[in-house]
GUKE-929914 format. One record per atom (N, C-alpha, C): residue number from 1; atom name; x, y, z. Coordinates in steps of 0.2 Angstrom, whole numbers. Atoms other than C-alpha are relative to their C-alpha. Layout:
BEGIN
+-----+-------+-------+-------+-------+
! num ! atome !  east ! north !    up !
+-----+-------+-------+-------+-------+
! NUM !    CA !     X !     Y !     Z !
...
+-----+-------+-------+-------+-------+
END
This chain:
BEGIN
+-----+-------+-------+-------+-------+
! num ! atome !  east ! north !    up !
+-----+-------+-------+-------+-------+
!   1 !     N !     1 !     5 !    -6 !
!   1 !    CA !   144 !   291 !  -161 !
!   1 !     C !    -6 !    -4 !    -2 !
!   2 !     N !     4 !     2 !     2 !
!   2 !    CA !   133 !   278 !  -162 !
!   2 !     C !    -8 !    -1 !     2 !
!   3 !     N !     6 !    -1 !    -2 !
!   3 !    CA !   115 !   277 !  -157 !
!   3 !     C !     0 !    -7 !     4 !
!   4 !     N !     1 !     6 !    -2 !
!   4 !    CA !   110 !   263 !  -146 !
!   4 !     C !    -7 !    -3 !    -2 !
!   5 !     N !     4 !     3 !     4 !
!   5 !    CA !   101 !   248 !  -154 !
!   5 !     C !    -6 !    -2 !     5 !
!   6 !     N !     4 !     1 !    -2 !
!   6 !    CA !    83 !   245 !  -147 !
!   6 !     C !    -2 !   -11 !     0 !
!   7 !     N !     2 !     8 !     1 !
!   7 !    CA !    77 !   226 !  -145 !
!   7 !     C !    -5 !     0 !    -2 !
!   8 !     N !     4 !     0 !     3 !
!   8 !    CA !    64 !   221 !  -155 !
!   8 !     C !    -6 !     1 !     5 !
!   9 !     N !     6 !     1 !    -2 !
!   9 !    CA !    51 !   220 !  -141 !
!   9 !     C !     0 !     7 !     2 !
!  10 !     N !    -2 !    -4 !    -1 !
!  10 !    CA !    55 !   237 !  -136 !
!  10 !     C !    -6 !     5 !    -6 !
!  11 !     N !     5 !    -5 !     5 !
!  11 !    CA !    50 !   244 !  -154 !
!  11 !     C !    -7 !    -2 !    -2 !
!  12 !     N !     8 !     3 !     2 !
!  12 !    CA !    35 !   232 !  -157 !
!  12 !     C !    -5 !     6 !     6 !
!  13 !     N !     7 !    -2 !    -8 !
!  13 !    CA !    26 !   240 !  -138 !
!  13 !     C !     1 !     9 !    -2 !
!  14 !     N !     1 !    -8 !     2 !
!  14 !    CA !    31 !   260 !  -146 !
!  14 !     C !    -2 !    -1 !    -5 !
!  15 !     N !     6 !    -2 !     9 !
!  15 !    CA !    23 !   257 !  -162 !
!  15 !     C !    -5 !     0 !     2 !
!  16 !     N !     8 !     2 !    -1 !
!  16 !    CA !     6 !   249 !  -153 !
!  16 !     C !     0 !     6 !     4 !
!  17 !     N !     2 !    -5 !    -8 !
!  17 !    CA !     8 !   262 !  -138 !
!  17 !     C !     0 !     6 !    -3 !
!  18 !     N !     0 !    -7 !     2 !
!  18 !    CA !    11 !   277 !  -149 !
!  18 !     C !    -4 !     1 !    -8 !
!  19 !     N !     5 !     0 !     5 !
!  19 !    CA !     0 !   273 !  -164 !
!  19 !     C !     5 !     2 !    -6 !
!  20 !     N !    -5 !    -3 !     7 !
!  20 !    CA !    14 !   274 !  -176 !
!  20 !     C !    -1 !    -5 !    -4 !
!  21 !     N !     4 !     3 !     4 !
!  21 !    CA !     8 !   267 !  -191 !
!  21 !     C !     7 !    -2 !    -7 !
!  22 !     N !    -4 !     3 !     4 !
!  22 !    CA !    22 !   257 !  -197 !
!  22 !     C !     3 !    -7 !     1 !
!  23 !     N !     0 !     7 !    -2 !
!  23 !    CA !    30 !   239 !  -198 !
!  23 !     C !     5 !    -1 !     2 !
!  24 !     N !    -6 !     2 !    -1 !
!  24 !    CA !    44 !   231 !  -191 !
!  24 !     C !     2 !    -5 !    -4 !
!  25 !     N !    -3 !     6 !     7 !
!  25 !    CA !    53 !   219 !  -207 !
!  25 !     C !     7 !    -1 !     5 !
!  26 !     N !    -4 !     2 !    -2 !
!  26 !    CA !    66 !   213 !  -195 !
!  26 !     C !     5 !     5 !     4 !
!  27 !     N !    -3 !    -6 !    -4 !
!  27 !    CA !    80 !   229 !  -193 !
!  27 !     C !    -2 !     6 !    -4 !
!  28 !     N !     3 !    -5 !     1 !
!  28 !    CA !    67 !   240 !  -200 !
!  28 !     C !    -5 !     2 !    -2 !
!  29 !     N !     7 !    -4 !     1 !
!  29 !    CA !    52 !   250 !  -202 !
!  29 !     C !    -1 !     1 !    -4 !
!  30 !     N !     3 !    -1 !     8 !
!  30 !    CA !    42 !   251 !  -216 !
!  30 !     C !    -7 !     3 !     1 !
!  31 !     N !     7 !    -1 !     0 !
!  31 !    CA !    27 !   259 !  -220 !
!  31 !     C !    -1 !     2 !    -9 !
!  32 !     N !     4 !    -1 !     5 !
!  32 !    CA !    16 !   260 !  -237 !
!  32 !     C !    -4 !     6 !    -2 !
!  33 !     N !     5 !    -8 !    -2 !
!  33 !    CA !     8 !   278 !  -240 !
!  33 !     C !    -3 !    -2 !    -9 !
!  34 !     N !     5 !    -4 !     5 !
!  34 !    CA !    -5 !   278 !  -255 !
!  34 !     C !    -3 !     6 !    -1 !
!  35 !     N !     2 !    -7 !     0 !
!  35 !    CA !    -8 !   295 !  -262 !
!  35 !     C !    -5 !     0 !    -7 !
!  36 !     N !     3 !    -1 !     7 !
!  36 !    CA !   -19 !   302 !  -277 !
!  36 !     C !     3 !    -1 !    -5 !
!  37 !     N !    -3 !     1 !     9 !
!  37 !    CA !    -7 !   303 !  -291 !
!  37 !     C !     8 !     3 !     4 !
!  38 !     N !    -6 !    -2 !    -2 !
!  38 !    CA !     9 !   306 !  -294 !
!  38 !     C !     3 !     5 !     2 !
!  39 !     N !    -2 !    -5 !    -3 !
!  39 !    CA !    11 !   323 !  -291 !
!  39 !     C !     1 !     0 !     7 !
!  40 !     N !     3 !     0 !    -5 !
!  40 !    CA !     2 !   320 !  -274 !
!  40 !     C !     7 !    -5 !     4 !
!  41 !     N !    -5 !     3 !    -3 !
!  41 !    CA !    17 !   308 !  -269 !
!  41 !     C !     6 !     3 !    -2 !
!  42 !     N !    -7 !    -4 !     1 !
!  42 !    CA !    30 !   319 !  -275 !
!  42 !     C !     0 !     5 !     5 !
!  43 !     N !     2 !    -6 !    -5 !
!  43 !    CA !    23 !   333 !  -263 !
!  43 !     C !     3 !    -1 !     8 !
!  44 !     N !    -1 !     6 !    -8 !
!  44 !    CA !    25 !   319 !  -248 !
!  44 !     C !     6 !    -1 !     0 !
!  45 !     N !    -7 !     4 !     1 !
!  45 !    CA !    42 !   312 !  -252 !
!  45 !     C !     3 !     9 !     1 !
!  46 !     N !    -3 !    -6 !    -5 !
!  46 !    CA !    47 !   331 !  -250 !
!  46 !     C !    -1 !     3 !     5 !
!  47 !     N !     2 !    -2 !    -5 !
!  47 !    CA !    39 !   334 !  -236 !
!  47 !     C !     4 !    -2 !     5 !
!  48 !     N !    -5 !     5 !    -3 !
!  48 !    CA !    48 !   319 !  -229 !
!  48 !     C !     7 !     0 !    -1 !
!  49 !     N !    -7 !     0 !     0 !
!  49 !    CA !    64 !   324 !  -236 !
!  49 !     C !     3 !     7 !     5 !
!  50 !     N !    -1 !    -6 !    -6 !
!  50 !    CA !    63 !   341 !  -225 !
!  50 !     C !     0 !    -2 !     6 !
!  51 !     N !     1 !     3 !    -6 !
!  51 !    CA !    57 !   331 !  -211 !
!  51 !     C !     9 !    -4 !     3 !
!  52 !     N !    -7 !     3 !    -1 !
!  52 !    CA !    73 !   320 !  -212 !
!  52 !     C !     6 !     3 !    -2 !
!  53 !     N !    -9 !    -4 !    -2 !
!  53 !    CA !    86 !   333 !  -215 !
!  53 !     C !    -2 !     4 !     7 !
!  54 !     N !    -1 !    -4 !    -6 !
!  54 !    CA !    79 !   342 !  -200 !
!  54 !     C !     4 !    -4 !     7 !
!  55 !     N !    -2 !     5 !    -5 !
!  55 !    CA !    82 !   326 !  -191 !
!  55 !     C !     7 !    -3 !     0 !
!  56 !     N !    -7 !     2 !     3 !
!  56 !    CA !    98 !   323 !  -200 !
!  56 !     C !    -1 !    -9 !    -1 !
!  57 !     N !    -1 !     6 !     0 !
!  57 !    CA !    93 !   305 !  -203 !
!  57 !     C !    -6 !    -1 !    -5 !
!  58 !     N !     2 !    -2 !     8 !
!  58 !    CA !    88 !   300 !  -219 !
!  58 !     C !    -5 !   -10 !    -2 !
!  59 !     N !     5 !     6 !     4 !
!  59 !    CA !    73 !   285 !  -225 !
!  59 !     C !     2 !    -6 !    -8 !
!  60 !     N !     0 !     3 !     4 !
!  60 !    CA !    74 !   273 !  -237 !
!  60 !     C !    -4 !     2 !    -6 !
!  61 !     N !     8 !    -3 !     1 !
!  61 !    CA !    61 !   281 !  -251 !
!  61 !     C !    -2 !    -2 !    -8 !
!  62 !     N !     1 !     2 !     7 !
!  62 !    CA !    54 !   272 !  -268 !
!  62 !     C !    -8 !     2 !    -1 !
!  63 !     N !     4 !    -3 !     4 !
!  63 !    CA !    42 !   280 !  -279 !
!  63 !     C !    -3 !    -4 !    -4 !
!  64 !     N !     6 !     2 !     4 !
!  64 !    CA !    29 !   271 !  -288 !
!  64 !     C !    -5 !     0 !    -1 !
!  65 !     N !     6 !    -2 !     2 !
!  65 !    CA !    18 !   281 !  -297 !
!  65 !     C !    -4 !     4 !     7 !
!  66 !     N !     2 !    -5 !    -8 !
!  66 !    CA !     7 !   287 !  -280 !
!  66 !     C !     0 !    -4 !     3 !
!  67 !     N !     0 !     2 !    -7 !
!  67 !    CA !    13 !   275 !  -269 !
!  67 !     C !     7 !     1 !     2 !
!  68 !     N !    -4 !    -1 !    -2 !
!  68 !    CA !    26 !   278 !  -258 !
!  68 !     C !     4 !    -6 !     6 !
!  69 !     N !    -3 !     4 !    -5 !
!  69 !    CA !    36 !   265 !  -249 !
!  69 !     C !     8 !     3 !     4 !
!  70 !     N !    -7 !    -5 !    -3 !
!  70 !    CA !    48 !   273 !  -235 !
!  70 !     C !     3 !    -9 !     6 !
!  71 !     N !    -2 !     7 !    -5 !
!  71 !    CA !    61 !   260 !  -225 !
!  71 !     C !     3 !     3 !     4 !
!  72 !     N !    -6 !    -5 !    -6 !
!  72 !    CA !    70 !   269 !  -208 !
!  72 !     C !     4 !    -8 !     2 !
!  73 !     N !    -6 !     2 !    -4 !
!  73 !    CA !    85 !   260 !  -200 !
!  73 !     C !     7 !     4 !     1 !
!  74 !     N !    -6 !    -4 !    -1 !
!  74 !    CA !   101 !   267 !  -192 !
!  74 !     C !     6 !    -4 !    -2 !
!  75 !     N !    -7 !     4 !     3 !
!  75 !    CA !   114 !   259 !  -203 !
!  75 !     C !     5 !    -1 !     3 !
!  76 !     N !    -6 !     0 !    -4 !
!  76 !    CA !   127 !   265 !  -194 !
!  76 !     C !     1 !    -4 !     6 !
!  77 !     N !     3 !     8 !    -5 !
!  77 !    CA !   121 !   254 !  -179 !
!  77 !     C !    -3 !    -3 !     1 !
!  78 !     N !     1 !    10 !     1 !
!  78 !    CA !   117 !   239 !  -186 !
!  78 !     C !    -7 !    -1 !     1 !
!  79 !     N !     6 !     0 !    -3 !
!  79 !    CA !    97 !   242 !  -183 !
!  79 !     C !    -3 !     5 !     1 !
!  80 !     N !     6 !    -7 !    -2 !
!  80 !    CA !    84 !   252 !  -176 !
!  80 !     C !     2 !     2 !     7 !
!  81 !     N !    -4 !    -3 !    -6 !
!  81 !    CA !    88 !   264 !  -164 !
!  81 !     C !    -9 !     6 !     2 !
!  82 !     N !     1 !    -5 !    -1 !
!  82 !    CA !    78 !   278 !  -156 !
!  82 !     C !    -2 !     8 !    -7 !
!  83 !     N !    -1 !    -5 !     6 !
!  83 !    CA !    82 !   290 !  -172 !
!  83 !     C !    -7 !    -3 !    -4 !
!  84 !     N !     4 !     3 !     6 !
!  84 !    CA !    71 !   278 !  -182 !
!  84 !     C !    -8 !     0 !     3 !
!  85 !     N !     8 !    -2 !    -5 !
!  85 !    CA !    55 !   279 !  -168 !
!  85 !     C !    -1 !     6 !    -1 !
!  86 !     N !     4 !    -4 !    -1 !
!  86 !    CA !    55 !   296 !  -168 !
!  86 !     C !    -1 !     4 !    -9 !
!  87 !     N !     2 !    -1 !     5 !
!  87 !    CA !    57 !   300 !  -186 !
!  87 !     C !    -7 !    -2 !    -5 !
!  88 !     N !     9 !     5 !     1 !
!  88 !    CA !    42 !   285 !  -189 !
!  88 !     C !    -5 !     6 !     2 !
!  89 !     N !     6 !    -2 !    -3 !
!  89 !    CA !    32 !   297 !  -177 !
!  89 !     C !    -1 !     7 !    -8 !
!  90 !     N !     0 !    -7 !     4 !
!  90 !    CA !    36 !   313 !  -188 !
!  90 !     C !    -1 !     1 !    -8 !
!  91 !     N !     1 !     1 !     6 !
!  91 !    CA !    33 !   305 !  -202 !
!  91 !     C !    -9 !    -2 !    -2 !
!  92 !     N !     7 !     4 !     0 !
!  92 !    CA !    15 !   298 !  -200 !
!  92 !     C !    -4 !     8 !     2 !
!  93 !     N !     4 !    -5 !    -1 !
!  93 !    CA !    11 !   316 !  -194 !
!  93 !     C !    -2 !     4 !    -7 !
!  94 !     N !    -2 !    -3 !     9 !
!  94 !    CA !    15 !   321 !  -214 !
!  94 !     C !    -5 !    -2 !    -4 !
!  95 !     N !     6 !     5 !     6 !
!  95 !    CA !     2 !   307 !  -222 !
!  95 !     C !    -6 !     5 !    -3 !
!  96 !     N !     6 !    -3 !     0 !
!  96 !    CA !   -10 !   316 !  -231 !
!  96 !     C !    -7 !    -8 !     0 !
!  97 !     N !     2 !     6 !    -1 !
!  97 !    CA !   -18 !   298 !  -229 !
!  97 !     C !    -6 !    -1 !     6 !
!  98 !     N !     5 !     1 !    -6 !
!  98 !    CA !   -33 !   292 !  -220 !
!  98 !     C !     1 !    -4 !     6 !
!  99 !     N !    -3 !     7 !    -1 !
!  99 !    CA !   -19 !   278 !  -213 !
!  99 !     C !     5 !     3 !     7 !
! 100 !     N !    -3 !    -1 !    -7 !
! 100 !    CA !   -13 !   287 !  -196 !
! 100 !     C !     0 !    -4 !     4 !
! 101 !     N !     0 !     5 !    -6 !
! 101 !    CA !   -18 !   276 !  -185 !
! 101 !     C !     0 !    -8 !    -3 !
! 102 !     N !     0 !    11 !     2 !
! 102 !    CA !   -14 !   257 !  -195 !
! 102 !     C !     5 !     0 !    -7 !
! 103 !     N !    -6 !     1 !     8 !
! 103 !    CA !    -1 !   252 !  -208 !
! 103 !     C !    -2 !   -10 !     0 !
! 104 !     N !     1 !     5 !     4 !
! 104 !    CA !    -9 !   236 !  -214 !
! 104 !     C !     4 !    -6 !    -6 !
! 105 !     N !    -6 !     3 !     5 !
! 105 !    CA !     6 !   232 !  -227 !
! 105 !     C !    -4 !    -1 !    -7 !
! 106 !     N !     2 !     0 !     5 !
! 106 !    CA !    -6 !   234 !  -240 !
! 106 !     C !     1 !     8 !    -3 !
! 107 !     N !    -2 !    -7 !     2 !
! 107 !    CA !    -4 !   248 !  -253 !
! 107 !     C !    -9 !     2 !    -2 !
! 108 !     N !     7 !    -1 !    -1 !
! 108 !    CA !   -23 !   253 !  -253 !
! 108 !     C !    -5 !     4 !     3 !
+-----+-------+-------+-------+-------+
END
């Protein structure tokens, strides 16, 4: 079944209201995570890959070097849904980053 699609104004006022420290690029969320090293963003990336099989919904995830670029949207419903707000939150809990509360779009 399919999830129902949120309106953009919708997700912009839960990312400000819930300090979820990620961007909206259109029909999706992105956020940049900077780690120590490589190891240190391989540790994250599995962190995040347990997080999203428990939720059964699964991030976009590119690795370079220690940074970590992750993209959510609900493919299957053509956007962003609910599945991708609560994942964002669960994921921002994971950061070992000093970047909980702001996602700037800089990788830094």
């Amino acid at each position: 079944m399919r999830e129902p699609l949120l309106t953009h104004e919708d997700i912009d006022r839960t990312l400000l209201d819930e300090g979820i420290a990620w961007t909206r690029e259109g029909d999706e969320l992105t956020t940049t995570v900077k780690l120590h090293d490589f190891a240190a963003a391989l540790r994250f990336v599995n962190a995040v890959g347990a997080a999203a099989e428990a939720a059964n919904h699964h991030p976009d995830i590119d690795i370079r070097w220690n940074t970590v670029r992750l993209g959510l949207s609900t493919h299957d419903s053509g956007g962003l849904t609910l599945l991708d707000l609560a994942l964002a939150s669960a994921i921002d809990r994971l950061r070992p980053d000093d970047r909980n509360a702001r996602n700037d779009g800089s990788e830094g």
